[in-house]
N, C-alpha and C positions, 0 to 999 in steps of 0.2 A: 504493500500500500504506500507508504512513505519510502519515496525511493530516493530524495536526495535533500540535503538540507539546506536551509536558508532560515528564509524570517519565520519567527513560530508565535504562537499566539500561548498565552497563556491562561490559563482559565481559573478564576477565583473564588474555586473552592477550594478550601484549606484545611479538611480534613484528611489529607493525605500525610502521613511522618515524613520529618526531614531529618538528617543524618544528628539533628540534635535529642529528638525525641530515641529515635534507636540506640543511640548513644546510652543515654540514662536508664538501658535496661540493665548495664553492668551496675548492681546495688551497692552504694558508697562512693562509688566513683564520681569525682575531679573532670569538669572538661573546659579545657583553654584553649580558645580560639585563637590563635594567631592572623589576624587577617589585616583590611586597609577598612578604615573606620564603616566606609559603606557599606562593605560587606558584611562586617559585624551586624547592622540594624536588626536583619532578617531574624540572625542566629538569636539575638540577646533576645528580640520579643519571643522566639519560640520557648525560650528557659522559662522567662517571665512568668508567661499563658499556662504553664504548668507547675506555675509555683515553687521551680525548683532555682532560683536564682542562687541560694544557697551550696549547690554545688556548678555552679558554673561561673567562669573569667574570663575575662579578655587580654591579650595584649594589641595592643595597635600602631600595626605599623605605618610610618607616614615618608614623605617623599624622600625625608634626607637622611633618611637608615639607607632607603634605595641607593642615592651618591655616596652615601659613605662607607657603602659595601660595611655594615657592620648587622647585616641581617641574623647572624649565629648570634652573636654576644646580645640583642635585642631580645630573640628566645632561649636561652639559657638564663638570662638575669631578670629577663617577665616574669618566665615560670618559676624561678627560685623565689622572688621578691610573695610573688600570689602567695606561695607553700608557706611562706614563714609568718605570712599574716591572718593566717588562716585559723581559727580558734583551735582546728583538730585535723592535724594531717591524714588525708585521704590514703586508705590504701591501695588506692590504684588513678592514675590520673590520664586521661586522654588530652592528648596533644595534638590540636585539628592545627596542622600548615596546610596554608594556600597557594593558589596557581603564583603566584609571583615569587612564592620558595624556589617553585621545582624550572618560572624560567629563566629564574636569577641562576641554578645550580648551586643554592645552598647548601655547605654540608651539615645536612641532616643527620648523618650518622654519629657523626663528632657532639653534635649538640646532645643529642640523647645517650652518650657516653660519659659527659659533665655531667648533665644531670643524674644516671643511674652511680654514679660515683656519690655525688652531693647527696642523696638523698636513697642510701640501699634500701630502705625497708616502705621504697616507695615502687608499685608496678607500672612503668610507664608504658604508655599504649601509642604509638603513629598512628594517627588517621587524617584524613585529608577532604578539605573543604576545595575541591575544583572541576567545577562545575566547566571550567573548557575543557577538559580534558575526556568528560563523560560519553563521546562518541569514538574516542581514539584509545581508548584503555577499559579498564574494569569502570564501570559508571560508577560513581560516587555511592549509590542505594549500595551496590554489590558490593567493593568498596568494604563500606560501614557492616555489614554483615559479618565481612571475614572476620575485620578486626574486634569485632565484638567476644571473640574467643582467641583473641590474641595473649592474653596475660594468666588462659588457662595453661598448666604443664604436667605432664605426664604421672599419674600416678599407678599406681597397683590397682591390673584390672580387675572389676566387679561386672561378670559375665551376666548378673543379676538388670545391669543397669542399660537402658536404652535411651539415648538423648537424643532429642528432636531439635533439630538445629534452625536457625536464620529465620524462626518466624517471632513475629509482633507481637502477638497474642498465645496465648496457652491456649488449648485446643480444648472445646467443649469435654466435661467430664462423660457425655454419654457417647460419645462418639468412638467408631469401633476402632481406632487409632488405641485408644485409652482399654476400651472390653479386651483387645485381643491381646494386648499388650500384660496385662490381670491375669488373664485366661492363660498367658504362659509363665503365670509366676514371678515377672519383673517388674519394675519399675520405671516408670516414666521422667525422665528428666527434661523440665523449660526453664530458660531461662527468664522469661516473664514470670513465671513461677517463684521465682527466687527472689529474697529478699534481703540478705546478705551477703557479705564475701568471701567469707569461709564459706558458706554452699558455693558459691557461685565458681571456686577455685576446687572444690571436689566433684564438677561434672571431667576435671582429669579421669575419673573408674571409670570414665561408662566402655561398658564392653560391646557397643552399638551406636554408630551414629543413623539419623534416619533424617530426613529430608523432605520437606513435600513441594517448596517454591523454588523456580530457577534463579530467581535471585540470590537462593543461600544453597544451590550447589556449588557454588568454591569454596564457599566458607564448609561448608560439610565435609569439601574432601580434603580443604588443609591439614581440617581440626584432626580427621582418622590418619590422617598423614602421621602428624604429630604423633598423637595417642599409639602408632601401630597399630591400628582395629579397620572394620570394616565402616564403608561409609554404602548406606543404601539411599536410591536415592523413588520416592513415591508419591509421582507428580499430583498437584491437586488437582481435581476433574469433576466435572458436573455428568460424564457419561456414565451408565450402568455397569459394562462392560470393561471400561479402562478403570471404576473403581475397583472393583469385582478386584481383578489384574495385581492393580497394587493391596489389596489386602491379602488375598494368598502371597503374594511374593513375601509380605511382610510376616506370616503366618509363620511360610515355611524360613523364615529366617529365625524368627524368634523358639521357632520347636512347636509351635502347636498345629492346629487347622482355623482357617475360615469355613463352615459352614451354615452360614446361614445368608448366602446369598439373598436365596427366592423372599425367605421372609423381611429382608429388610427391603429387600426392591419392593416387593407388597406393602410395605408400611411406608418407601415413598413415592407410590405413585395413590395412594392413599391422600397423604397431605395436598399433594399437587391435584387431587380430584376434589376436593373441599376447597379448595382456594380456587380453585376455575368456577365452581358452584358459587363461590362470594364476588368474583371480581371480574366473571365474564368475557366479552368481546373487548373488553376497554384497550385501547393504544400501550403497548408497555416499548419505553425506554431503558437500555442497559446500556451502562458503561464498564471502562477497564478501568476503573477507583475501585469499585465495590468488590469485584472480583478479580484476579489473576488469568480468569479463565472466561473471559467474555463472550465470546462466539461457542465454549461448550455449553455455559448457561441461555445464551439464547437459542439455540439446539433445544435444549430440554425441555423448556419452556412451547417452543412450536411446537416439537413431539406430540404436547400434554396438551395442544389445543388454544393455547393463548397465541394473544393478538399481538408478538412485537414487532414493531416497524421499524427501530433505529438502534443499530449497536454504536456506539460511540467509542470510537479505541484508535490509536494511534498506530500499531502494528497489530500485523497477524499472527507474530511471535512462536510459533509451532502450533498453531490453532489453525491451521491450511485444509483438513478435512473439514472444519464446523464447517469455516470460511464458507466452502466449495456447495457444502452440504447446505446453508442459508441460502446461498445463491439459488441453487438452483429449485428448493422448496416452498422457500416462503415468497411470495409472491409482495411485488414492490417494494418490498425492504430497504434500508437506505442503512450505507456504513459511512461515517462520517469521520474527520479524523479531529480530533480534538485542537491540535497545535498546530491546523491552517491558519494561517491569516483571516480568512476568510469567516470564519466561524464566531468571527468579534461581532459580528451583522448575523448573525443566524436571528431567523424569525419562528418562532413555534406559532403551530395552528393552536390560539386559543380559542376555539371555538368548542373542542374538546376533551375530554378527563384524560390526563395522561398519567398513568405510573411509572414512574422511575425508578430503575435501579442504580445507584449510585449518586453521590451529589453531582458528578459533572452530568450526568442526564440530567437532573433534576434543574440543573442551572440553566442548560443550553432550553428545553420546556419547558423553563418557569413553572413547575408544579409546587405542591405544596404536599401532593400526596406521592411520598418515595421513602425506599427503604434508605434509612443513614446507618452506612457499613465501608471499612476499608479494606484492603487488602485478605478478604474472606475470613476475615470478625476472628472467631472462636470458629468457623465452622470447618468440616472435614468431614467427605462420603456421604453415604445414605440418611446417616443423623443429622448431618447438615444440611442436604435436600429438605428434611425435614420442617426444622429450625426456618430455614427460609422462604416455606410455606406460610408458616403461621408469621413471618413480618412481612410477607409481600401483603395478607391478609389485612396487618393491623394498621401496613400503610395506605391501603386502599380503602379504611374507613375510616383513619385516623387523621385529617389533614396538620401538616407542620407547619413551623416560620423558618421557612426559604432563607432569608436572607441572615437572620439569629445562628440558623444553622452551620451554614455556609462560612460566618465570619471566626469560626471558632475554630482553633487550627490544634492537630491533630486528636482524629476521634481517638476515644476508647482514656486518654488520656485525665488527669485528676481535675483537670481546667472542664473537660465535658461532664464530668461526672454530675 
């Protein structure tokens, strides 16, 4: 779909995480932006909105660090000065350098060698705020994934333990991620889950890493790197058949069985037959905010006899079967790409009820009635098919405030709460 880039548009919903929210899922931890005053703005209201200003700093660089080539000694004596004024040194501190680090060729290494010196019984983490770079390298989201288990280290494997890697949210407790995972006697490790640092430095045992976003397989396969353990990787999907797929694969890894396909396909095509009963022929909007997997959810959704007319997503991203599959089934459907130009003028037909899945539908058709979810909430599988019956349901009777909603930057987060 986007095949070559230039001007992009940006669209003003702000429930999507930015590398500061992800950030802060490391518990305790320190993050200091190294950037040029403007670029700070972004970062400092995102800490703000979630109330955690308390662990977050600034250093700022300004034009005559750039002539004075003294860019090193600016972050080593930032970060030092922040550490010492700090009521209670962090155990662990992220260190975002920006695109002007890496075209100045700062040594980055050296600086974080002062520091791990000045400060041992401090975990320093590299991460990176560069936002040019994100078509030419790991994109900044990937990026922030990896380093997110950067400051974990190897310990004594617990074959007991399986860690679910690079996602936002801890995954629904009824979800068969969590059942089969039971059902084989182990335990589930998230790091949203965790709320400390000592947990957070003893996901080193896990004797499984597991994966379900492409955005967190490198980080999944550094982390089994590291660990020497295996890294599986079981994509999120709104299909029967490709869930099905990854629960056996997962099944047969962890020692037990998946059997209970038919029954949980039964109980979602169940919810999905009660929510067509409530919400009809009406217009449904999806976008690629709400879910990972855009074009498998509007798949599902046609299958089950709903009205979508617009998938809003910006790539096709290995979604080339729905893609093909919409194309050629659903009849007038419109793919729209979010970061046209063009789509700052998008006009929605008000003339009718539209449901949205995701706030960028929901913005581009001004609706009031949409599901508000990021990057697929807590949901995973047949549970999650589920689950997203009953909010497509409560947003098709439930009308919101559009614009309340929209201005609150990133869901799920203590600022939404």
């Amino acid at each position: 779909m986007l095949k070559q880039t230039g001007l992009e548009y940006s669209v003003p919903a702000r429930g999507g995480w930015t590398i500061v929210h992800v950030g802060m899922l490391v518990p305790e931890a320190h993050e200091i932006f190294v950037c040029a005053a403007g670029c700070l703005r972004g970062v400092v209201l995102s800490a703000a909105e979630m109330n955690l200003t308390d662990r977050f700093s600034t250093v700022a660089i300004e034009e005559h660090n750039v002539t004075d080539g003294d860019m090193e000694e600016l972050l080593v004596e930032g970060v030092t000065d922040i550490l010492n004024r700090l009521k209670k040194r962090p155990p662990c501190v992220l260190i975002y350098t920006s695109c002007i680090h890496h075209f100045m060729g700062t040594d980055l290494d050296d600086c974080f060698r002062i520091l791990n010196e000045r400060f041992p019984d401090v975990d320093f983490v590299d991460c990176y705020m560069t936002p040019t770079m994100r078509k030419s390298t790991l994109n900044p989201d990937k990026m922030m994934r990896k380093r997110l288990y950067a400051a974990i280290k190897p310990l004594k494997t617990d074959d007991r333990d399986v860690l679910l890697c690079g996602n936002c949210f801890a995954v629904s407790e009824t979800s068969e991620i969590k059942t089969l995972i039971k059902k084989a006697g182990k335990r589930l490790l998230e790091l949203p889950a965790i709320d400390n640092y000592s947990d957070y430095k003893k996901l080193g045992s896990a004797g499984l890493i597991i994966s379900n976003l492409s955005v967190a397989k490198d980080a999944a396969d550094e982390l089994a790197e590291k660990l020497g353990i295996k890294s599986l990787q079981i994509p999120f999907s709104f299909g029967y058949e490709e869930i099905r797929d990854n629960l056996e694969k997962l099944a047969k890894e962890i020692g037990t069985t998946y059997d209970t396909f038919e029954a949980d396909k039964a109980r979602a095509d169940e919810a999905l037959r009660k929510a067509h009963d409530v919400i009809g022929n009406c217009e449904i909007a999806v976008d690629g905010m709400i879910t990972t997997r855009p074009y498998s959810l509007a798949r599902l959704l046609a299958e089950h006899g709903f009205n979508v007319v617009t998938v809003f997503s910006d790539s096709v991203g290995g979604e080339e079967a729905d893609y093909e599959w919409l194309e050629k089934h659903v009849k007038g459907i419109r793919f729209e790409k979010c970061v046209s130009p063009e789509m700052r003028t998008f006009t929605p037909d008000d003339t009718v009820k539209i449901l949205a899945l995701g706030q960028k539908a929901a913005y581009f058709t001004q609706t009031g009635y949409f599901v508000d979810m990021v990057e697929n909430g807590p949901l995973y599988g047949f549970d999650g098919i589920v689950e997203l019956s009953r909010m497509m349901t409560d947003a098709f009777l439930n009308v919101k405030d559009l614009k309340k909603t929209l201005d609150i930057k990133g869901w799920g987060c203590e600022s939404c709460i």
